[in-house]
C-alpha positions as CSV (number, residue, x, y, z in Angstrom):
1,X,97.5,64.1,116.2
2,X,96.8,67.4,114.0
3,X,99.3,65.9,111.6
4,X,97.2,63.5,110.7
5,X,94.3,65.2,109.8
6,X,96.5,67.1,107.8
7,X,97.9,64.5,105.7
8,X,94.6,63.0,104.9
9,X,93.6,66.7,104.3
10,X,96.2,67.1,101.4
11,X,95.3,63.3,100.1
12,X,92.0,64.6,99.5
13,X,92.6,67.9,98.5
14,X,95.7,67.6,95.2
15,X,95.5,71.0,94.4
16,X,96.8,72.5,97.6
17,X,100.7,72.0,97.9
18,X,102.1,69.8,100.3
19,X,103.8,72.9,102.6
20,X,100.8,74.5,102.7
21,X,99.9,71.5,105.2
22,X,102.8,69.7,106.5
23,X,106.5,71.0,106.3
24,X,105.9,73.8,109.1
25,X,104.3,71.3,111.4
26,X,105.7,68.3,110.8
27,X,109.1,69.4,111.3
28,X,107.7,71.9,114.6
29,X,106.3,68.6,116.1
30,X,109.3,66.3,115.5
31,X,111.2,68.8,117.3
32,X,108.9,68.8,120.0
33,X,109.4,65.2,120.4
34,X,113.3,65.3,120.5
35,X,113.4,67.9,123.2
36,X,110.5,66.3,125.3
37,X,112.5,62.7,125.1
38,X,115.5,64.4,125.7
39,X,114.4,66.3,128.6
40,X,113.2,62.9,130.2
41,X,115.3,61.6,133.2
42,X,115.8,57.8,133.2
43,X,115.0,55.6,135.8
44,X,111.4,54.1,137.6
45,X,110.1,57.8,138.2
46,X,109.9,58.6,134.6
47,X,108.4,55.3,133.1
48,X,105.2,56.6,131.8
49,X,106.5,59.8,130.8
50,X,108.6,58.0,128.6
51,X,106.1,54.9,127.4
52,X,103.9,58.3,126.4
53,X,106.7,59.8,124.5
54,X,107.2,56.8,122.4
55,X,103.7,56.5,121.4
56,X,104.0,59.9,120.4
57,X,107.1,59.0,117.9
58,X,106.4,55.7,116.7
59,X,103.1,56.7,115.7
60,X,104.3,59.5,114.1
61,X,107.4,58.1,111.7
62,X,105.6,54.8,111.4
63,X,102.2,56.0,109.9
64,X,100.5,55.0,108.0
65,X,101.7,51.6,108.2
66,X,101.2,51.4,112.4
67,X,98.0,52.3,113.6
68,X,96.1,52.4,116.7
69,X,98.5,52.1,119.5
70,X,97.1,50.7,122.9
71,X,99.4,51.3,126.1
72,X,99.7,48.3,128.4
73,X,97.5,45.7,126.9
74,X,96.8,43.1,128.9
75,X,97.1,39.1,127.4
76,X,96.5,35.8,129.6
77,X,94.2,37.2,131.1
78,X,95.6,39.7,132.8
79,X,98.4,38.0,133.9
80,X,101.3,39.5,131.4
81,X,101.3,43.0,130.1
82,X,102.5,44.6,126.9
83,X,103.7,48.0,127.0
84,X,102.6,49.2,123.7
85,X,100.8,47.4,120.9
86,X,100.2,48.7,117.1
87,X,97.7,47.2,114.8
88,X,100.0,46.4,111.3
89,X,98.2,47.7,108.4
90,X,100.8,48.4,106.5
91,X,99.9,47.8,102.7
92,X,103.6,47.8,101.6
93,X,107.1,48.5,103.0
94,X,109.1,46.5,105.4
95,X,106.0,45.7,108.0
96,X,104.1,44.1,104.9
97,X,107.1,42.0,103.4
98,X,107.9,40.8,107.4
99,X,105.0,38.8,107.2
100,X,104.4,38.0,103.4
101,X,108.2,37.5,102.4
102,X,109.3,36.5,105.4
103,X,106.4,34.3,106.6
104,X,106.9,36.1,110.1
105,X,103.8,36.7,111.7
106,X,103.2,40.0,112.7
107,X,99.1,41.2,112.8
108,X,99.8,43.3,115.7
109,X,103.6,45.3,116.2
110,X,104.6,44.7,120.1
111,X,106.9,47.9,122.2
112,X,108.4,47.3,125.2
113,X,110.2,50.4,126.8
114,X,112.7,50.4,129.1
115,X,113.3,53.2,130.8
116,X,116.7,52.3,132.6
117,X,120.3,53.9,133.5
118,X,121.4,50.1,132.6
119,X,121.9,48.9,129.1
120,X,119.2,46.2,128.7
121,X,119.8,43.0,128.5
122,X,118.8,39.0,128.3
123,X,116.0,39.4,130.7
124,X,114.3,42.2,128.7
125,X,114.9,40.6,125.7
126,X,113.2,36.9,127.3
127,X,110.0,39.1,128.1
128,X,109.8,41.0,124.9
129,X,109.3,37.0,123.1
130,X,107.4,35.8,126.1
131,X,104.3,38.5,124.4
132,X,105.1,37.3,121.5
133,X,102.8,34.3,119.7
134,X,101.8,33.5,116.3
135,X,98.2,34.8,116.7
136,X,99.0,37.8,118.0
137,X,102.4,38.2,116.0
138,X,106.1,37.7,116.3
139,X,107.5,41.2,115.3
140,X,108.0,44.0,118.0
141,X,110.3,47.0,119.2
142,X,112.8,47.0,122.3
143,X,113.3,50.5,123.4
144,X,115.8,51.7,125.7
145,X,117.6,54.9,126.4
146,X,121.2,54.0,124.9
147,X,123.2,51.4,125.0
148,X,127.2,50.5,125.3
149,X,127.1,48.1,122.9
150,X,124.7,47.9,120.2
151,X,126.5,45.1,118.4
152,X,126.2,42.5,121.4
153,X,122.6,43.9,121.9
154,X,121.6,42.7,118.1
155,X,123.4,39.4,118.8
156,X,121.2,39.0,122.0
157,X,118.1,39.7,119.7
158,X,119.7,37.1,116.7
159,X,119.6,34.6,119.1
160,X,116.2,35.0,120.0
161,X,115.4,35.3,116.5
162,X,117.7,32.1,115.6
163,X,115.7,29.9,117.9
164,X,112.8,30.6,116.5
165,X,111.1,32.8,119.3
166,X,110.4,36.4,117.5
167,X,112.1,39.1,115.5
168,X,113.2,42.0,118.1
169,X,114.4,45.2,116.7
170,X,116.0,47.2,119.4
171,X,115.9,51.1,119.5
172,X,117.9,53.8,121.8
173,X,117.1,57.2,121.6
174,X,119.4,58.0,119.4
175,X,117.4,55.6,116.6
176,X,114.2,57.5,117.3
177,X,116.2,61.4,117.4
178,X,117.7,60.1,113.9
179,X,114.3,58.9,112.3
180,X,112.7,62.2,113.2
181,X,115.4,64.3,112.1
182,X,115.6,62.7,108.7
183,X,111.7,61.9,108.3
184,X,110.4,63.5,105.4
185,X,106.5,63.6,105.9
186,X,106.0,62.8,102.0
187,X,108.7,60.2,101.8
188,X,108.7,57.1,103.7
189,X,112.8,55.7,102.5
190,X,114.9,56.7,105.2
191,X,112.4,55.0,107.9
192,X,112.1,51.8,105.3
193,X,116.0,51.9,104.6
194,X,116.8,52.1,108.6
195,X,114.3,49.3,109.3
196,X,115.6,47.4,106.9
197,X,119.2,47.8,107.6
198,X,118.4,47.1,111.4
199,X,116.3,43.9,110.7
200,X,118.8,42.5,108.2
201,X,121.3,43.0,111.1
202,X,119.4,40.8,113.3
203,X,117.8,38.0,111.0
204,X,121.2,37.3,108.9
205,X,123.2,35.2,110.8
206,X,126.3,35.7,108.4
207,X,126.2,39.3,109.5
């Protein structure tokens, strides 16, 4: 993305303001997203459209710390398919304390996207930990379109979390419109305070 030349433009260049680079841009390119994922019909049809519009996000509110997406990545051999994969290389924030406060393994941040007019459900949640392994990590994303309930939806994903087979942090587009809306390019807290909230929702059982 432009964008991130940019930003590593004004890392290495101090003397030029921040707005000279960024605020134009950034905030002309989140908008872009929010009306391209909103303009997306769900259902079969629009699958990739909308696998390619969440690379497009993800990589954009959760740089630096995600890099490298790689759509469909194949594991056992072919046999099983993950819809997105991010290479962690996060240095602090919520993706570094997953794995070093947390002891949850996480190398490599999974995506599944579900495209569907249905709220998703136990079998989308069983193949989202079916990827996951400690090798190639236990961490990833479930996103879907909306959802009726969000609060049985997190239960769903506590369970899987309580039994020990991954940490699932579901998103609807709602999530994502939010995250770009309040994203400041220069200021990572409202993604780190979302995250957090959302994982705490799903790890705490007393919740």
């Amino acid at each position: 993305y432009p964008l991130r030349r940019q930003r590593q433009m004004c890392i290495r260049d101090s003397s030029l303001a921040n707005i000279e680079f960024t605020e134009f841009n950034f905030r002309a390119v989140a908008t872009s997203l929010i009306e391209r994922l909103n303009a997306i019909p769900t259902g079969a049809a629009s699958a990739d459209d909308f696998h390619n519009i969440i690379i497009g996000i993800l990589e954009l509110i959760f740089y630096p710390h995600l890099i490298n997406p790689i759509k469909e990545r194949e594991i056992h051999d072919g046999r099983k398919r993950i819809d997105l994969v991010f290479d962690n290389a996060a240095q602090d924030g919520i993706f570094r304390r997953l794995s070093e406060n947390h002891n949850i393994p996480c190398p490599y941040i999974f995506v599944e996207c579900k495209n569907y007019t249905k709220d998703v459900a136990n079998p989308e949640i069983d193949q989202l930990a079916g990827r996951f392994s400690v090798n190639r990590g236990k961490v990833g994303f479930l996103v879907c379109r909306s959802v009726d309930n969000m609060p049985r939806l997190i239960q769903r994903c506590r369970d899987t979390f309580n039994d020990g087979r991954g940490l699932m942090v579901p998103l609807v587009d709602n999530d994502l419109i939010e995250l770009l809306n309040a994203y400041n390019d220069w200021d990572c807290q409202p993604i780190e305070q979302f995250l957090s909230d959302r994982i705490r929702a799903v790890s705490y059982t007393h919740l």
